[in-house]
C-alpha positions as CSV (number, residue, x, y, z in Angstrom):
1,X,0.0,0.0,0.0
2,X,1.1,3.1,-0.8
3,X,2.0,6.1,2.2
4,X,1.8,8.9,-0.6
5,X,-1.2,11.3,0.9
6,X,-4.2,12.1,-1.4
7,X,-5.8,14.9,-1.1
8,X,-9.6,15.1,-2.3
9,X,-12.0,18.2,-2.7
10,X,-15.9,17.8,-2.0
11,X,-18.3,20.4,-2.0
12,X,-21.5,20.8,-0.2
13,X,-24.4,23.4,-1.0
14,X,-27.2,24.4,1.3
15,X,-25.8,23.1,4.5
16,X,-24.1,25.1,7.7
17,X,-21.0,24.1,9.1
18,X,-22.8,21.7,11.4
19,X,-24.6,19.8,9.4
20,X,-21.7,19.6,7.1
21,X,-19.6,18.0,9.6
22,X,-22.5,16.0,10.8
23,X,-23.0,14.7,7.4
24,X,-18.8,13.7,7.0
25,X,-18.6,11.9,10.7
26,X,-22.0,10.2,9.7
27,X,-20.0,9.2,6.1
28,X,-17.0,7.9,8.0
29,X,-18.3,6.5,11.3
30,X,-17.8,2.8,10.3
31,X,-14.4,2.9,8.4
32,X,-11.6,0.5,9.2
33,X,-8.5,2.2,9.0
34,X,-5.0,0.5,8.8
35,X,-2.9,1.0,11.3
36,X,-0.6,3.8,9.0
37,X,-4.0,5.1,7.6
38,X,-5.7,8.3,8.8
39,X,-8.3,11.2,7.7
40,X,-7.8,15.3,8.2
41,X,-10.4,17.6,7.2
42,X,-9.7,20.9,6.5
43,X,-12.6,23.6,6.1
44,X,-12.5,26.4,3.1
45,X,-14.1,29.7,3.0
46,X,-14.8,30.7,-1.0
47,X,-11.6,32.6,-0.8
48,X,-9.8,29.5,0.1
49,X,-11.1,28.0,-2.7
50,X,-10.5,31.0,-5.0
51,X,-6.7,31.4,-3.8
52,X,-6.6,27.0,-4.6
53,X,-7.7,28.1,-8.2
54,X,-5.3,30.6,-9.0
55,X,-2.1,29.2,-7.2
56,X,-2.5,26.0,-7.1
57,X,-4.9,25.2,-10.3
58,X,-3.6,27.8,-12.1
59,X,-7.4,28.5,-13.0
60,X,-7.3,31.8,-11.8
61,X,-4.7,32.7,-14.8
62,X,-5.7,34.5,-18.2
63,X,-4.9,31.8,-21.0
């Protein structure tokens, strides 16, 4: 197994904060991880995302 990280984006509309995260624990209450295997979840404001886009995605950036 591999012990590269992967990183993975999801969005969710029309939810707060708590039901967000209610929604996530709910998703991953009955995982098995490995003993080397672990989650993090990091929350974004719109300008997080928008920053992502144009340093990191390069989406931000005239063509």
């Amino acid at each position: 197994m591999s012990e590269e990280k992967q990183w993975y984006v999801m969005e969710l509309n029309g939810c707060s904060e708590e039901e967000a995260m209610e929604l996530i624990n709910h998703a991953f209450a009955n995982v098995e991880w490995g003993k080397r295997q672990s989650m993090g979840i990091s929350h974004l404001t719109e300008k997080g995302v928008a920053d992502l886009k144009e340093h990191v995605f390069k989406q931000g950036e005239a063509e």
